[in-house]
C-alpha positions in Angstrom: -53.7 44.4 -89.3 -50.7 46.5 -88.4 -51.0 49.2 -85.9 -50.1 52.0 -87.9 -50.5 54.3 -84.4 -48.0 52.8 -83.2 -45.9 52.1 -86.3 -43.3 55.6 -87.7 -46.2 57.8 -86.7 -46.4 60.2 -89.1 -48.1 63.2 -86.7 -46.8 62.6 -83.3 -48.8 65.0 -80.0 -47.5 64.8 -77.0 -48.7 66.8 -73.8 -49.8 69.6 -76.4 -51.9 72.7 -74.6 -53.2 75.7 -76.4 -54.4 78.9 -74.9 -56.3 81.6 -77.4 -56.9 85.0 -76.7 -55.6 87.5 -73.7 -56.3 88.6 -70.5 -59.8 87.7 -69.2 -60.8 86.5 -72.3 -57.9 84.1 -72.7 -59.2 80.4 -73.4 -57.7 77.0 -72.9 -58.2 75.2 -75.9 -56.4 72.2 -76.1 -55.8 70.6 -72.9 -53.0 67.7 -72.7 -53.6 66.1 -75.8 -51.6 63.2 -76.9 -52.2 61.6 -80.2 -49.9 59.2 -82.6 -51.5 59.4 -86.1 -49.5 56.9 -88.2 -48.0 56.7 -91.6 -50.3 56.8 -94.4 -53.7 56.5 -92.1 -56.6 58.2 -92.2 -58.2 59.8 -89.3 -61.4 61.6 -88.2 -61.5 64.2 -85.9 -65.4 64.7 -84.3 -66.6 66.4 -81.6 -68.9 69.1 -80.5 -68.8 72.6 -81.4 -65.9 74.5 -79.6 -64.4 70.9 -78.7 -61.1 72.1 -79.9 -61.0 70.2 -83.7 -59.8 72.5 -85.4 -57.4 74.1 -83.4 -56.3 70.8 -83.1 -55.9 70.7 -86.9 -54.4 74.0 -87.2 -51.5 72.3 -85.1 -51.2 69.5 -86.6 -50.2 71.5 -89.5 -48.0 73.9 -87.9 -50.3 77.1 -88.5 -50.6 77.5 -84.6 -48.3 76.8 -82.0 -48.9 74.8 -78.9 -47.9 77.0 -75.6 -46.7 73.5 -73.9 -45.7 70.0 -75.9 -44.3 68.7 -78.7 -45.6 68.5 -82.2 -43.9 65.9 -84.5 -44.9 65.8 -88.2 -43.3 63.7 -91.1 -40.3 63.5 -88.5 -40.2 66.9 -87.6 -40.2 69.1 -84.2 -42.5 71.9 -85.3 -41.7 73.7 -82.2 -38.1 74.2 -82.8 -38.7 75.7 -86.8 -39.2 79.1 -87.0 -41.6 81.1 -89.1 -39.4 80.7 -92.5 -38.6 77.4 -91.8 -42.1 76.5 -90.8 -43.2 77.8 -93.7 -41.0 75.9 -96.0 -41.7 72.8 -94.3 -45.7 72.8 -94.9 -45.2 73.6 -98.5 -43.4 70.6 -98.8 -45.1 68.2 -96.6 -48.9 69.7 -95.2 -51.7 69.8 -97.8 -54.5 71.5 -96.5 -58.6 71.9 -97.7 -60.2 74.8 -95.3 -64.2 74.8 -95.5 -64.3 77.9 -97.0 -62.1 77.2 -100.0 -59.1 80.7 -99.7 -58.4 80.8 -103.1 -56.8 83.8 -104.6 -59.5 86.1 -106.2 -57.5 87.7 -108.4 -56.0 84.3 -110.0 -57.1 81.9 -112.3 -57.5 78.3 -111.0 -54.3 77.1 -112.6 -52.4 79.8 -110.7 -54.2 79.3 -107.9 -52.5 75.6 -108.2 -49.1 76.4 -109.5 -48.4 79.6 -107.3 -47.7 77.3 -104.1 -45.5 75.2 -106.4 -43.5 77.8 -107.2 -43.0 78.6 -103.6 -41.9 75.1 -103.0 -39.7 76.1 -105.7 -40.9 72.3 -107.6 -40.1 72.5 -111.5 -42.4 72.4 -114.2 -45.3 73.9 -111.7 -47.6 74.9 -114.3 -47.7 71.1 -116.0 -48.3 70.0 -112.8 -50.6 72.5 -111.7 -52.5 71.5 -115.2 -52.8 68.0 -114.3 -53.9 68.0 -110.6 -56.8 70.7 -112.2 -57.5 67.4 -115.1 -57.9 65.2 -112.0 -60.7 66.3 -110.0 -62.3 67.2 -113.4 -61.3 70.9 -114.3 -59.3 70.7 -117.4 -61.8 72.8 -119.1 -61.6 75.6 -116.4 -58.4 76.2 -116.3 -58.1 79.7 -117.1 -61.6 80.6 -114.8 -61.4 83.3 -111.8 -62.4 81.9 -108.5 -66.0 84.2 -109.0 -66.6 82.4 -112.2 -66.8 79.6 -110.2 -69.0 77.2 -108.5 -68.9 76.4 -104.8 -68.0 73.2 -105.6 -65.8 74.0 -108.7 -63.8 75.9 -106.1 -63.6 73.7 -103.5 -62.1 71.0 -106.1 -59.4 73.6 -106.8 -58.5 73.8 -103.4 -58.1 70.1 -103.3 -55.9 70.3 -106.3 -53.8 72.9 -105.1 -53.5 70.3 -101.6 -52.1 67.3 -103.1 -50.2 68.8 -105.9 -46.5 68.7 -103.8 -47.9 65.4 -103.1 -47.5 66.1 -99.7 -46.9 63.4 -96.7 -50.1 64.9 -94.7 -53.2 65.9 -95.8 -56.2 68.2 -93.4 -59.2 68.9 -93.9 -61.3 70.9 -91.9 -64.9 70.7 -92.3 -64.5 70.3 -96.5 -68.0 70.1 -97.3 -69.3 72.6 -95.1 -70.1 75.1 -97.3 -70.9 72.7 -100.3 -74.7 70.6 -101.2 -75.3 67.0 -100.0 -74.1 65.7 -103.8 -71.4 68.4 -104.5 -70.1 67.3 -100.6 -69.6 63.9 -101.4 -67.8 64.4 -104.8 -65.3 66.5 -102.7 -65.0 63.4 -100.2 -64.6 60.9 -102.6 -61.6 62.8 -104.2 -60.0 63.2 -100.8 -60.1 59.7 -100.1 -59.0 58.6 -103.6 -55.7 61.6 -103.1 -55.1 59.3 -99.3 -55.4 55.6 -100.8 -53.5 55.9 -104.3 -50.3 59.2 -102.9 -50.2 56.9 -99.1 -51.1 60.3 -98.0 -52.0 60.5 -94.4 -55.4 61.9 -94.1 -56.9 64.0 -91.2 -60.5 64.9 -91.5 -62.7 67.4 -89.2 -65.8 66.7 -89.5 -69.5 66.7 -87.8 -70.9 64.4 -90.0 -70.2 60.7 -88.2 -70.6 58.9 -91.3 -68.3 60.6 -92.9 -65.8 60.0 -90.1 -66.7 56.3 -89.9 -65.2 56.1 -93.5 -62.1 56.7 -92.3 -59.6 54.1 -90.1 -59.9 55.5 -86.9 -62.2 58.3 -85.3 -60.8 60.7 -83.1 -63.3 62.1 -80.5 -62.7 65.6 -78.7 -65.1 67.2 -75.8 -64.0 70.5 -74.1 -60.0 70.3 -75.9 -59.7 66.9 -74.7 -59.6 62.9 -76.2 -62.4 61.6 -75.3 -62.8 58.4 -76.7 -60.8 56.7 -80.3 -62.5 54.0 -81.9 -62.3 51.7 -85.1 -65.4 52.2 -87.0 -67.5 48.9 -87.9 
């Protein structure tokens, strides 16, 4: 099997170190991380509490910026865009699921969906927006608040509203935190099926170690560093 590490990686870290906070209270988060992550792969990121995975993740897709290193994603330097430009870019390219779902409140789910589509200024949002909702099995709630919404219900809008630019990356932080064994594993099962059929390349945060072990390589942090990667069985 190709080494798709090592092969057009499609997240590139190199010597990346993050500090958080100021003063006394100012903590090193990340601490020399380099990481290929290649086209197309999926990845799971473990690790204890406070290891640094989601940080991690939140670089990965360019919502915090390393103090030291470079960030590379879908063949570009992160570090050099600025704010505008960074923001442009993950619109096009960086879908993400949080564990706590951020939708809009005050927005349906279809506008929670076509809103970011419009910002990538992609045609036809609302058609789209429509048949991302159809495919995680919404088309009858459409026109439903975030509040008239299950946990789950929302969380399956979130992932609609992720891979609806079809984007080259795809994070996930901890998506099935906040969701029921069952519910949990529906979510999964649609992020996986979004990676395999769009050759989206997946990065999960997770606890759960089967749920890591589904995807091609597991990513181990202790104390903001790589500890270990492995292949699962």
């Amino acid at each position: 099997m190709t080494d798709l590490s090592r092969a057009s990686p499609a997240i590139a870290l190199a010597g990346v170190n993050l500090s958080l906070g100021h003063g006394a209270a100012r903590v090193h988060i990340l601490k020399d991380i380099d990481l290929n992550i290649g086209r197309g792969e999926a990845i799971g990121l473990i690790g204890p509490s406070g290891s640094g995975k989601s940080t991690l993740l939140m670089v990965m897709a360019g919502l915090e910026r390393p103090d030291t290193g470079n960030v590379t994603v879908a063949g570009e330097d992160l570090v050099r865009l600025d704010e505008d430009a960074l923001a442009r870019f993950r619109g096009r390219n960086v879908g993400i699921v949080f564990q706590s779902f951020h939708l809009i409140p005050t927005m349906t789910a279809l506008e929670n969906v076509a809103v970011p589509l419009e910002l990538a200024g992609i045609a036809d949002s609302h058609e789209r927006a429509r048949h991302e909702l159809g495919a995680v099995g919404l088309a009858d709630r459409l026109d439903h608040y975030p509040a008239e919404l299950s946990g789950g219900e929302q969380q399956r809008v979130a992932v609609a509203r992720a891979l609806a630019p079809n984007p080259a990356i795809l994070v996930a932080d901890e998506p099935t935190g906040n969701l029921d064994e069952t519910t949990g594993k529906q979510i999964i099962d649609l992020l996986f099926t979004g990676h395999v059929e769009r050759k989206t390349t997946l990065v999960l945060v997770t606890h759960d170690n089967a749920l890591a072990a589904r995807c091609e390589r597991v990513v181990r942090l202790r104390s903001g560093r790589t500890e270990s990667v492995s292949v699962p069985a």
